[in-house]
C-alpha positions in Angstrom: 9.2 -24.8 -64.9 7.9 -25.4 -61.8 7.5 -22.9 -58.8 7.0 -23.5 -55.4 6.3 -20.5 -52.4 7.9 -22.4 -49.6 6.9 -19.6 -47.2 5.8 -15.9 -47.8 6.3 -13.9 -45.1 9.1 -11.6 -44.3 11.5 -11.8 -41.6 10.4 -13.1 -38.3 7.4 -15.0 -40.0 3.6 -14.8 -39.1 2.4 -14.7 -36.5 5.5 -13.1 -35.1 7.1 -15.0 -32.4 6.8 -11.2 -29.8 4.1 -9.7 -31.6 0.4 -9.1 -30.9 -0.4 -6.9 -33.8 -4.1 -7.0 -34.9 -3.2 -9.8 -37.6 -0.8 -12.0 -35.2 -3.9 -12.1 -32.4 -6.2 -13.5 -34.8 -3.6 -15.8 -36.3 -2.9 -17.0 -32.7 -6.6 -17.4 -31.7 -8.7 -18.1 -35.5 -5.7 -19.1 -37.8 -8.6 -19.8 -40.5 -9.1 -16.1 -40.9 -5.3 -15.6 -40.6 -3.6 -18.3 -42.0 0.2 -19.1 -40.5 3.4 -18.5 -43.1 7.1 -19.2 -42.4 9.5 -16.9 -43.6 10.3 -15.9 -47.6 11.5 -18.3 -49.9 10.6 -20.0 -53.1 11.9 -22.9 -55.1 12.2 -23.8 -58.5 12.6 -26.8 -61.1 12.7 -27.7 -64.5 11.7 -31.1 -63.9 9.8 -31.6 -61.0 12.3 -33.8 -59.0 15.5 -31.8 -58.6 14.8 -27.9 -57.2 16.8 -24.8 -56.5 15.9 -22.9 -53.7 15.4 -19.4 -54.3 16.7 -17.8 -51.0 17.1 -20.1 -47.4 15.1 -19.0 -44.9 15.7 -19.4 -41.1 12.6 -21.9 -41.5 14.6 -24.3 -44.5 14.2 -27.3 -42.5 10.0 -27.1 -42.6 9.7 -25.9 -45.8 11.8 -28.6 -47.4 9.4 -30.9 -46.4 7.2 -28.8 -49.3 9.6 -30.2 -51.9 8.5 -34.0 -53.8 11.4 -36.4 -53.3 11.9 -39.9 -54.2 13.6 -42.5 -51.9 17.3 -42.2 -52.1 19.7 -45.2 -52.8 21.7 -44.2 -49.6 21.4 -42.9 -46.2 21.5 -38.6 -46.8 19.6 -37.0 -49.6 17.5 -34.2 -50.5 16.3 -32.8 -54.4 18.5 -29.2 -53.6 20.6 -28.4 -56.1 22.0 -24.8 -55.6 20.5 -21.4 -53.9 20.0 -18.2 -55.8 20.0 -15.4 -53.4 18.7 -11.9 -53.8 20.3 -10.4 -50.7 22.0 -10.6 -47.8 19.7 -10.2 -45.0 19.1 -12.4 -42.6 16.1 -13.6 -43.3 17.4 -15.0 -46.7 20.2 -16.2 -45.8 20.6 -18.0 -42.3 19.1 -21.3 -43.9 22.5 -21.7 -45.4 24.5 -22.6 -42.2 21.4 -25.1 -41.5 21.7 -26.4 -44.8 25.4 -27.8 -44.1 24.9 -31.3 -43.7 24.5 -31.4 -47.0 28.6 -31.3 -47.2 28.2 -30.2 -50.7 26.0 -26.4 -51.5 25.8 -24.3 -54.7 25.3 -21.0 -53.6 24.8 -18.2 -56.6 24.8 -14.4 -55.4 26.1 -11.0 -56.5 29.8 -10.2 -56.1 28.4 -7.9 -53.4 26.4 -10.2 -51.6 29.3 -12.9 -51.9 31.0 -10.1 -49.9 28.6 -9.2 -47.3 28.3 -13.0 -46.4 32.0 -13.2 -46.3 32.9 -10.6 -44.8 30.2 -8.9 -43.1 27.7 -11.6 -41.3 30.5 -14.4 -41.9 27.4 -17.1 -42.8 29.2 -18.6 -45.7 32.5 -18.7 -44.1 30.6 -20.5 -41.2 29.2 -22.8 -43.6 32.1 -23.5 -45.3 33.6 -25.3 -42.1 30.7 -27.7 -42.1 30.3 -28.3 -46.1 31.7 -27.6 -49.3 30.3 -24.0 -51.2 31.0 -23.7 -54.6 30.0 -19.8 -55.4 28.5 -18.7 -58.8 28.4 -15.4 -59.4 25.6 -13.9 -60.6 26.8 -10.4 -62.7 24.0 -8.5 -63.4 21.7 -8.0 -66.8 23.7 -10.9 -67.8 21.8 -14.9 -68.1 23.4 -17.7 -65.7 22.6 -20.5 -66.5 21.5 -22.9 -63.4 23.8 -26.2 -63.5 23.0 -29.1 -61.2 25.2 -30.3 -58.7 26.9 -33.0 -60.7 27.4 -30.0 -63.8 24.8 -31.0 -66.2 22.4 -28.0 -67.4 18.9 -28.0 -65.9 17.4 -25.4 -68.7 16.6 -22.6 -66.6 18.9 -19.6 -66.3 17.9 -16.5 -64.0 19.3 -13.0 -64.6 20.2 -10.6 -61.8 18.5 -6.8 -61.9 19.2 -4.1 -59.4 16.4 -2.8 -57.9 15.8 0.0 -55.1 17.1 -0.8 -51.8 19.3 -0.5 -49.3 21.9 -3.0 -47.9 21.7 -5.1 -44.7 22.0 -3.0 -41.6 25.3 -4.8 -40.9 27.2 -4.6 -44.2 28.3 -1.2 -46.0 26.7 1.3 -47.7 27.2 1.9 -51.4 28.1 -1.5 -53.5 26.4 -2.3 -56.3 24.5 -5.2 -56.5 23.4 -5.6 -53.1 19.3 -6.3 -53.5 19.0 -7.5 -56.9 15.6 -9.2 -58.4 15.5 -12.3 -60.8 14.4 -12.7 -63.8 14.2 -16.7 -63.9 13.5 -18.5 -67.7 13.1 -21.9 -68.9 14.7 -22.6 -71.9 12.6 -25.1 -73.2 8.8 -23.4 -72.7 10.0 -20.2 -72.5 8.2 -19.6 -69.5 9.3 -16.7 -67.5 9.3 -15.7 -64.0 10.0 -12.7 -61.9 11.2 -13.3 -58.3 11.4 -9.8 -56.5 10.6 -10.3 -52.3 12.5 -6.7 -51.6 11.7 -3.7 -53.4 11.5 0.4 -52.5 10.5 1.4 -55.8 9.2 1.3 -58.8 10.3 2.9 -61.7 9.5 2.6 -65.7 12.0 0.4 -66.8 11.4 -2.1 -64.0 7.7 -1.9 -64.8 8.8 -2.7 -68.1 10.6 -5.9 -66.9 7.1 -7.0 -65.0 5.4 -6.4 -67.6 7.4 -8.9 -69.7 6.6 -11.8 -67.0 4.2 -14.6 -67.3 4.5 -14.7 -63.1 5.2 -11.9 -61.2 6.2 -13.0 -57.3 6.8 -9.2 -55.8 7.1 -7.7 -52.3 4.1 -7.5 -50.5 6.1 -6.4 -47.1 3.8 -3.3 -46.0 0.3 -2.1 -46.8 0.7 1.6 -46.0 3.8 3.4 -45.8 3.1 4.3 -42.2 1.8 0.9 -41.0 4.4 0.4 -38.1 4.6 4.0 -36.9 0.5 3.8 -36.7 0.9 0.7 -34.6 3.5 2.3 -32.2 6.4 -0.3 -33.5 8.4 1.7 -35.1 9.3 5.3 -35.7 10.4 4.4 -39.5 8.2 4.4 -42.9 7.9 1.5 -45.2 10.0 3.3 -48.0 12.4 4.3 -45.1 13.2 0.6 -44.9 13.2 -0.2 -48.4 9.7 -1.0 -49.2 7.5 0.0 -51.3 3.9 -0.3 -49.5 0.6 -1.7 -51.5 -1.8 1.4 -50.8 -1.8 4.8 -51.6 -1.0 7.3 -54.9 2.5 5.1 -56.5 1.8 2.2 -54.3 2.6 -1.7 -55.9 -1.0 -2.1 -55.7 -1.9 0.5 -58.2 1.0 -0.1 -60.4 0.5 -4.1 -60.3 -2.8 -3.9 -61.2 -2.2 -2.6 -64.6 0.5 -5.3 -65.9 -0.6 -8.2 -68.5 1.3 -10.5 -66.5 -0.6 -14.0 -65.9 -0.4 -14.2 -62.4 0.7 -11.7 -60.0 1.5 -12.8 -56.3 2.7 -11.1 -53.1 5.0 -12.8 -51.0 7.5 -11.4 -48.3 4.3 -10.0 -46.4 5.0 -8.3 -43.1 3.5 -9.5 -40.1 1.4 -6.5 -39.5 0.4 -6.3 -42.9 -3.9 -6.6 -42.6 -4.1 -8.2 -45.9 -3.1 -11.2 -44.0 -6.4 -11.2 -42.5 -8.8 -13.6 -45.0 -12.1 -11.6 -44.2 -10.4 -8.1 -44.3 -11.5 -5.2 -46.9 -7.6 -4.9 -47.7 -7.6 -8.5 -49.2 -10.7 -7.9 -51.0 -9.3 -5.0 -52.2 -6.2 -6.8 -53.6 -8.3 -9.5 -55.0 -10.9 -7.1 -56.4 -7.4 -5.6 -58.4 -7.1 -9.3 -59.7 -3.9 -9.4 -57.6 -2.9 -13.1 -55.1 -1.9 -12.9 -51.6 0.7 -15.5 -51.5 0.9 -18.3 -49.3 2.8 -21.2 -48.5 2.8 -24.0 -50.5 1.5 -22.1 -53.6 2.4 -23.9 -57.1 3.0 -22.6 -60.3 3.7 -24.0 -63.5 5.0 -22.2 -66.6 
């Protein structure tokens, strides 16, 4: 199984298109000490050539240029097979209305994020008017496996798992199912993979599930749980908003640092977030905890 980060920071990307936070300045003037991501997303293959995309990000058109394709026979192709989405916010999902030239898109989500994107943001009815969607559902604790396009099994199978968070601002409170991690294995090395970009918490039995990971790909949104209220953005915390921050007593930091997993890699990393900063005493902390700061174009293999 292969893994690509096709970008690795959260919504709005960095630097931030309105923002002059510490780290957005010195993207914008020194982007070698503060190196440019688009927004969240990942992909995944069993054989190199054909790739589902985990999430579609408002910036799907650049980072499909990530992805190795051959020449096609005919006049439209690219290697996407199917999306596997872990919410329904924005950020993860407005990549599907750009994907609809493709005329033909495998979209996998919750029952509940099927319904928010329905119902509630109407992107995959809008999408639908362009191209195709064939939904899989994804129940969760349950394997799906991940078909190609033309229904042939591709040996990798991901399995939904509810973790703390609320839903979109725009969709209703109270459905199950709403922000859900994967758990993403291949069939024939058993390699296994743990996709996670949102998370508010962390609690024993999904420190279990991280601990059972070869790759661990986790939410590296906020530093401190009063990042934006300290930089006058905001009047909300980092757990207010559904994420859990790096630093402090509980933070992903400490708890990360303890799991036997291989490799363990933020991604989803908030614009504000001074990790993003390559000389700064908060990514040598990280790297001192044997921890990555993801970034674009990172490749794994498993």
């Amino acid at each position: 199984m292969q893994i690509i980060l096709l970008g690795t920071a959260a919504g709005g990307g960095f630097p931030q298109w309105n923002c002059w936070c510490p780290p957005c300045r010195i993207a914008r003037t020194d982007p070698r000490r503060a190196v440019p991501r688009t927004q969240s997303a990942a992909a995944l293959s069993a054989d190199g050539e054909r790739w589902f995309l985990l999430n579609a990000s408002p910036d799907v058109h650049a980072q499909l240029g990530r992805l190795p394709t051959r020449a096609p026979s005919g006049m439209r192709y690219a290697p996407v097979e199917g999306v596997v989405l872990t919410d329904a916010e924005l950020d993860h999902t407005l990549g599907l209305v750009l994907l609809r030239e493709a005329r033909f898109l495998q979209v996998a989500a919750t029952r509940s994020v099927r319904s928010i994107l329905e119902n509630d943001s109407a992107l995959l009815r809008v999408t639908r008017a362009f191209a195709e969607v064939r939904a899989v559902e994804l129940p969760v604790e349950r394997p799906v496996p991940l078909d190609y396009r033309d229904g042939c099994p591709s040996g990798l199978s991901v399995t939904a798992f509810e973790v703390p968070a609320g839903p979109p601002r725009f969709a209703p409170k109270g459905a199950a199912g709403h922000t859900i991690g994967l758990l993403i294995r291949d069939e024939a090395t058993g390699g296994t993979c743990v996709y996670l970009p949102g998370c508010g918490g962390l609690n024993e039995s999904l420190v279990a599930r991280l601990e059972a990971a070869e790759l661990v790909l986790f939410d590296g949104t906020f530093w401190s749980d009063d990042e934006l209220i300290g930089l006058g953005i905001s009047d909300r915390t980092a757990r207010q908003m559904d994420h859990l921050p790096l630093s402090g007593p509980g933070g992903s930091l400490e708890r990360l640092a303890k799991l036997p997993s291989r490799q363990r890699v933020y991604t989803h990393i908030n614009n504000t977030n001074p990790m993003l900063i390559e000389d700064s005493p908060e990514r040598a902390l990280v790297e001192r905890a044997g921890l990555v700061v993801g970034a674009d174009g990172m490749r794994f293999s498993l």
